[in-house]
TORNUMI-676354 format. One record per atom (N, C-alpha, C, O): residue in one letter; x, z, y. Coordinates in steps of 0.1 Angstrom, whole numbers, plus 5000, padded with zeros to 4 digits. Layout:
REM TORNUMI-676354
AXZY ...
//
This chain:
REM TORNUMI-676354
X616169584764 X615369604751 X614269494751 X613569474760 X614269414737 X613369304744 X612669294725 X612469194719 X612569384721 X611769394702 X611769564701 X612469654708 X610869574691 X610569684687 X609969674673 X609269574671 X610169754666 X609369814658 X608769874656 X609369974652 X606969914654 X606370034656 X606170074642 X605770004632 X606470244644 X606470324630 X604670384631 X604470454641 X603670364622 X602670454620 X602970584618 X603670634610 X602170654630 X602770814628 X601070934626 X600871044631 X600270844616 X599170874614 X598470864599 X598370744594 X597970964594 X597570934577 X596170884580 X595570894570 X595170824592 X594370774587 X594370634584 X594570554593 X594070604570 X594170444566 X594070344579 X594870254581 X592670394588 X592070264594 X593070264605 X592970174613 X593970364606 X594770324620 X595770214617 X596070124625 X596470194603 X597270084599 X596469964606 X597269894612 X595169934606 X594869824611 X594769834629 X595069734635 X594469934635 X595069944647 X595969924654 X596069844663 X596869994649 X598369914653 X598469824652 X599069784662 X598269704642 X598569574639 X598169524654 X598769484663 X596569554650 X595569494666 X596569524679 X596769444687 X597169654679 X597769654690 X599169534692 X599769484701 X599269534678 X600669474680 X600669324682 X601269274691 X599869244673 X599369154677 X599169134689 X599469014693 X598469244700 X598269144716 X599869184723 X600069124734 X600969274718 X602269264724 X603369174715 X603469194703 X604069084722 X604968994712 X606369094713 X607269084704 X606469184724 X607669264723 X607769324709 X608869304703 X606769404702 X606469414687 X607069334680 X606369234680 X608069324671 X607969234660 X607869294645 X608269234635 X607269434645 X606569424635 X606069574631 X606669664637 X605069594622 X604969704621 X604969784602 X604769744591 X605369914611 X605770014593 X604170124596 X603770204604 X603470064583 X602270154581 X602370274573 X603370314569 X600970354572 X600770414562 X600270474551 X599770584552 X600370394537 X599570434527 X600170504516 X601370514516 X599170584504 X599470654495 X599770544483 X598670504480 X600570504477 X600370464467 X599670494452 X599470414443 X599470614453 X598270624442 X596670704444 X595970784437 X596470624459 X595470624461 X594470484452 X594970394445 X593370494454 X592770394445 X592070284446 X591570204439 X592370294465 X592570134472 X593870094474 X593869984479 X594970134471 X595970134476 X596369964474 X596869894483 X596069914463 X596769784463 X595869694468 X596269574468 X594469724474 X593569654480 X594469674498 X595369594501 X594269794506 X594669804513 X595969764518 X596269754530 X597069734506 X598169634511 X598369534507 X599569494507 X597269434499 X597069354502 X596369314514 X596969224520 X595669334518 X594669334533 X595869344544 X596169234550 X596369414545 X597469434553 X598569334558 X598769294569 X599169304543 X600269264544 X599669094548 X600469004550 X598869074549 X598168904554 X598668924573 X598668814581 X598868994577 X599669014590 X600969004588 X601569084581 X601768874594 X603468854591 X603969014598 X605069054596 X603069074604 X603669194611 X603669324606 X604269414612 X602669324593 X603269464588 X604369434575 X604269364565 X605169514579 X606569514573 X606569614558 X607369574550 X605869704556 X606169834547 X605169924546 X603969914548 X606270054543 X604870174548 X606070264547 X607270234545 X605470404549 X606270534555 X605670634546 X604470634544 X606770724538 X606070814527 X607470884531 X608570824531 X606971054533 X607971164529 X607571284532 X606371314530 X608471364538 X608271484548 X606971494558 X607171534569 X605871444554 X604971494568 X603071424558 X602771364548 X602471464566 X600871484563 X600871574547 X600471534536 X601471704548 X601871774533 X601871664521 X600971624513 X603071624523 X603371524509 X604571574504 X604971664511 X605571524494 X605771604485 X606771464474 X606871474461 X607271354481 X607471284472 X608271294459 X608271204451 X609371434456 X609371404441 X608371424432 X608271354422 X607471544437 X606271534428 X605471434428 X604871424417 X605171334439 X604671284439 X604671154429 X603771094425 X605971144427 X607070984423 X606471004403 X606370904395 X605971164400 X605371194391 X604271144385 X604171124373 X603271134396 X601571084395 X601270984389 X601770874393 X600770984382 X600570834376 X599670734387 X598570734392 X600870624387 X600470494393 X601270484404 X601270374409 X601970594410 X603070584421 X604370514423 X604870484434 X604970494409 X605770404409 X605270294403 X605970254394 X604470254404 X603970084400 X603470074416 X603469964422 X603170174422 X602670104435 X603770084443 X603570024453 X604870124441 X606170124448 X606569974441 X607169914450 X606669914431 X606869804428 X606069704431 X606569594430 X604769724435 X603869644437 X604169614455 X603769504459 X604969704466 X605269754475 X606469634474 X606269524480 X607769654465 X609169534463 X608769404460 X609369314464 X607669394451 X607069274448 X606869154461 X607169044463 X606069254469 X605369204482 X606369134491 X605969044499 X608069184491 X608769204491 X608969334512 X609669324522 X608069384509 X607669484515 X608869624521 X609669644512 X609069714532 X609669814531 X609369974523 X608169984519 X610370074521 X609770164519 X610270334531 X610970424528 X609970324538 X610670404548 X609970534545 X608870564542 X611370614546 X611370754546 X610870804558 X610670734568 X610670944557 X610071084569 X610671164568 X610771184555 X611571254575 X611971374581 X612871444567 X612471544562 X613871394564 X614871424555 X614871554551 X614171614558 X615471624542 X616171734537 X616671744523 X615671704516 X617571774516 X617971804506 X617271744492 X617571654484 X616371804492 X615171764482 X614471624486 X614071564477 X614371564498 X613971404496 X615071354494 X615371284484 X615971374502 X617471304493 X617671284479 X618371194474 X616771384471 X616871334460 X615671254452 X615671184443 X614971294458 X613571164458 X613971054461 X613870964452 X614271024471 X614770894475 X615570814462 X615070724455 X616870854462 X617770824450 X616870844436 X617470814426 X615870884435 X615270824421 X614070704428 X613770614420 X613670704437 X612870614438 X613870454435 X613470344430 X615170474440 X616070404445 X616170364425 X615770254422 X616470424420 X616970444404 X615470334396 X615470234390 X614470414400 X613370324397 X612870184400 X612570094391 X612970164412 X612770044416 X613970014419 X614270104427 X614969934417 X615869904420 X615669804432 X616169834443 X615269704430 X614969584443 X614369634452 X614069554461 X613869754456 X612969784469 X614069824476 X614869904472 X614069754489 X614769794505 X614069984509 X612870024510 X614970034510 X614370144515 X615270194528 X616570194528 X614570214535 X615070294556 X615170454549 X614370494540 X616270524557 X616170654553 X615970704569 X616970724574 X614970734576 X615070794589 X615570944593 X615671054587 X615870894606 X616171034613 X616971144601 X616771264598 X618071034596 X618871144588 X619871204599 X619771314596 X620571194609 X621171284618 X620871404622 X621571484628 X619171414618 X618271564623 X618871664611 X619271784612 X618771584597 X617971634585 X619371774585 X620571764590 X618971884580 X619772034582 X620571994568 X619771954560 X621572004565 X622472024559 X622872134552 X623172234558 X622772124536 X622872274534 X624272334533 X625072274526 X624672474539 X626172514543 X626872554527 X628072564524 X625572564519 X625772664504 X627172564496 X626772444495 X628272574491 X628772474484 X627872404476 X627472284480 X627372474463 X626872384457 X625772324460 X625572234454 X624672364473 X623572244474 X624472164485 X625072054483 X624472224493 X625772104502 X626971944493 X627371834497 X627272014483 X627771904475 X627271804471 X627571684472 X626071874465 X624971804455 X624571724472 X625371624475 X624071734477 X623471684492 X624771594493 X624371474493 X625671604495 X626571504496 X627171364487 X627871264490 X626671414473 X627071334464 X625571254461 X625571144456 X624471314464 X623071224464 X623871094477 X624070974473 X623971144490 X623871064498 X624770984495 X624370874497 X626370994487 X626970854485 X626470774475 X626570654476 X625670844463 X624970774453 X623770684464 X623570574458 X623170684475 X622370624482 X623170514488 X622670404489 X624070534491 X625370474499 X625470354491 X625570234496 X625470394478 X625970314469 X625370194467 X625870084466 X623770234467 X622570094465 X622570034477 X622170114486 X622769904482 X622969814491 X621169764495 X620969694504 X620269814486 X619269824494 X618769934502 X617569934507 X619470004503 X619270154511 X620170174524 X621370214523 X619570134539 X619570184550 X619470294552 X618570364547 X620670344563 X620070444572 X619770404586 X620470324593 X618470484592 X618770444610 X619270604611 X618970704605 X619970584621 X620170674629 X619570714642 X620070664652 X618470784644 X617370864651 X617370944650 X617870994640 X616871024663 X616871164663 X617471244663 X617371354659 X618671164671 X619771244672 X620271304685 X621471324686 X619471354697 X619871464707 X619671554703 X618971554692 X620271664708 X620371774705 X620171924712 X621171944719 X619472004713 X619072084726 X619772224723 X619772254711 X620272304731 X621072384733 X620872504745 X621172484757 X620272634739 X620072644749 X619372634760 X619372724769 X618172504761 X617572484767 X618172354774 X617672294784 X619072334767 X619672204777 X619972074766 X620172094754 X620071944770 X620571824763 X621671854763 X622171924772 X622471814751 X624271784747 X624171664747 X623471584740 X625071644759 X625771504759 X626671474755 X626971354753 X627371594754 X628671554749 X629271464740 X629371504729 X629771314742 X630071274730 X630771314718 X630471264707 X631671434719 X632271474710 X631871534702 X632371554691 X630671594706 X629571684696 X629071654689 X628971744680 X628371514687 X628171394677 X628671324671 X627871294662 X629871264671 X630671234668 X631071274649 X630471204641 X631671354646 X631771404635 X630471384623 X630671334612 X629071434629 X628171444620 X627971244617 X627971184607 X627871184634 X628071074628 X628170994619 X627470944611 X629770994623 X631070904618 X630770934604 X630670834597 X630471124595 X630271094584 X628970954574 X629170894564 X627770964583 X627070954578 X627370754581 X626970664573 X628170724595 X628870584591 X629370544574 X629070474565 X630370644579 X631370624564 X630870604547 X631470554537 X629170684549 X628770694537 X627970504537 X628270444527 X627370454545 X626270374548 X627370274553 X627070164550 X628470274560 X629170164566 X628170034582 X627270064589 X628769964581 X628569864595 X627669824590 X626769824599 X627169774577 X626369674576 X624869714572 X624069634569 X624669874572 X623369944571 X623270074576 X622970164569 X623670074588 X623270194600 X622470104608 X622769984609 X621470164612 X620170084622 X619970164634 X620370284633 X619470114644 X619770204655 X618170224655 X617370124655 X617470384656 X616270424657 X615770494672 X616670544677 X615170494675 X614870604690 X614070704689 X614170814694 X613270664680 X611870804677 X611370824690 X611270924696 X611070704694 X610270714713 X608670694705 X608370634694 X607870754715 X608070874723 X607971004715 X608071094723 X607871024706 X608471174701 X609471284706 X609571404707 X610571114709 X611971214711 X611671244730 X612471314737 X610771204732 X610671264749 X610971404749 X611871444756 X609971524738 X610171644744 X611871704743 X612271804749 X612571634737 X614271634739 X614471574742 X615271544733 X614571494749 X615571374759 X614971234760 X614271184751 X615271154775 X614071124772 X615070944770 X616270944768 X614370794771 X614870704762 X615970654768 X616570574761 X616470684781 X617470614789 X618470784781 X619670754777 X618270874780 X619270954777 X619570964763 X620471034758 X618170874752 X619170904737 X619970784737 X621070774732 X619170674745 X620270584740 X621670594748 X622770574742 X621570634758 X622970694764 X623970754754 X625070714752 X623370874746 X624370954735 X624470814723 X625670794720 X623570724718 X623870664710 X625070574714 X625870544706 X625170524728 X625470424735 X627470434732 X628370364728 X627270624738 X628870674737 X629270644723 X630270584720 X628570684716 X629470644701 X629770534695 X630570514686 X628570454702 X628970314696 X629870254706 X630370144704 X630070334717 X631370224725 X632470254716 X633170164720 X632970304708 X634170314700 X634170184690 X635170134687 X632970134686 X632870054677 X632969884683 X632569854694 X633369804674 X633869684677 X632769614684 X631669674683 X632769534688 X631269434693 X630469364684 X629269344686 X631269324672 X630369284661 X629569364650 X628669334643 X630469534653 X629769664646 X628269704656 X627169734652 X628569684665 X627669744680 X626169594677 X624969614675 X626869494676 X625769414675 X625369434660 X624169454661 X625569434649 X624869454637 X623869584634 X622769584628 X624769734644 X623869824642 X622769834652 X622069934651 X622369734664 X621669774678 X620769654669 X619769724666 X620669544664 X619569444653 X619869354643 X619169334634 X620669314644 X621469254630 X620669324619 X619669274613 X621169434616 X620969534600 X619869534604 X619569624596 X618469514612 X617569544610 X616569464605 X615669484598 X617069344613 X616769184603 X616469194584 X615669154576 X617669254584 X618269254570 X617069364562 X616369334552 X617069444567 X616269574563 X614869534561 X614169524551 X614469514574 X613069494576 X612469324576 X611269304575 X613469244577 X613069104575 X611769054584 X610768984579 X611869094598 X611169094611 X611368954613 X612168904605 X610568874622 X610668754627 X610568784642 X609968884647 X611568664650 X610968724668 X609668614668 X609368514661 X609068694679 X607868644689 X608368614702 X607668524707 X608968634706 X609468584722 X610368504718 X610768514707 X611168394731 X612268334728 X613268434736 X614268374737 X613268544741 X614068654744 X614668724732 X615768784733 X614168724723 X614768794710 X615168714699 X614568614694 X616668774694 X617468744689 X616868624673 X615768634667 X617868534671 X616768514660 X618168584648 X619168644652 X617868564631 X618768634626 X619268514614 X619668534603 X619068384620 X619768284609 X621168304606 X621968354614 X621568264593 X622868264586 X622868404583 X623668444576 X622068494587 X622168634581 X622868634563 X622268564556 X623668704559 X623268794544 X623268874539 X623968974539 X622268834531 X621268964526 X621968934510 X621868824504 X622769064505 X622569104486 X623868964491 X623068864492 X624768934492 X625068814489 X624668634493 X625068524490 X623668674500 X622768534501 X622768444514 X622768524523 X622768344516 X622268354529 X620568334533 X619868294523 X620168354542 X618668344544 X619068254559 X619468294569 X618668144556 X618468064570 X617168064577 X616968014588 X616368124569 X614868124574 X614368214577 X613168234577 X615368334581 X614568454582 X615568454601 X616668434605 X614268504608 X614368444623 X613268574633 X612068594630 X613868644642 X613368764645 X612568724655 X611868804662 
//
């Protein structure tokens, strides 16, 4: 492991600039995903301020500090800050999935068209068994499938049983492979949710389960989903000469020779 990405996992504004600070004195970092409201009424001051660090990448809005994004996508001034967010040419990363952001997502997706959006830790998100929301949940996710600016990482995927880790490869496998089939090689990202994911398993054991399923996968699928697609997504640069750079990458059709991790 020689890069990282660190996710803000905090609603106070002033920690966005902490992390930077922190990340700045580690070059293993190459970049970080903050956290702001977009219709807050510093909001476009605060990412401007921000984004003057090549190392903050985005920000993180969903499931967590009681937020509420279809209502929210409502508010006046939320989606101009989400464009003002694509403008930057900035990420928009999702929080803790379920049914109802799936459908948030796909209109934010509908509204801003050009914004890159990460969907996290959809392997957790509960699936609904009912036909008709289960459908609907399934036909959102290929309509997300569909927009080629829309990643998924795959995080958060051990699973406790019991009281015990499932290792089993085979037990993963299926929920997977669907959520491959919807997203394909070229935007599955590989996530850890460390240290979170300690109180279930700790990082030598998710990536172990991640490890089994991608040994089935080609070497050029294994290298696209472990940082390739994340280049693409997040448009990181390296800081060490240990990490990968991502020239000849493309992105939408393009090539980007200058974008270098």
């Amino acid at each position: 492991m020689v890069g990282a990405i660190a996710i803000e996992a905090s609603p106070l504004a002033s920690d966005n600039q902490w992390l930077l600070e922190i990340a700045q004195k580690n070059p293993m970092i190459v970049g970080v995903i903050g956290d702001l409201v977009p219709v807050s009424t510093d909001f476009l001051k605060q990412l401007d301020a921000l984004h003057k660090s090549p190392l903050f990448l985005g920000i993180r809005y969903g499931n967590l500090w009681n937020r509420d994004l279809m209502a929210d996508l409502e508010k006046p001034g939320f989606v101009e800050g989400l464009k003002a967010l694509s403008g930057a040419g900035l990420v928009f990363e999702s929080a803790n999935p379920d049914p109802r952001l799936m459908r948030a997502i796909l209109n934010v997706g509908e509204r801003v068209p050009e914004l890159r959006i990460v969907i996290d830790h959809l392997p957790h998100a509960m699936v609904p068994n009912d036909g008709t929301e289960g459908g609907e949940y399934w036909s959102n996710l290929r309509r997300l499938g569909a927009n080629l600016n829309v990643f998924v990482k795959l995080s958060e995927i051990p699973v406790m049983k019991e009281g015990k880790l499932v290792t089993d490869p085979k037990f993963y496998r299926e929920p997977l492979d669907a959520l491959w089939d919807v997203f394909g090689e070229d935007r599955a990202i590989f996530g850890s949710d460390w240290p979170n994911s300690d109180h279930v398993a700790s990082y030598a054991e998710t990536l172990g389960i991640v490890g089994d399923y991608m040994a089935g996968k080609s070497p050029q699928m294994r290298e696209k989903y472990y940082w390739k697609n994340s280049i693409v997504a997040y448009h990181w640069r390296r800081r060490n000469a240990d990490q990968p750079t991502g020239r000849g990458l493309v992105a939408r059709g393009r090539i980007q020779p200058d974008v270098a991790l």
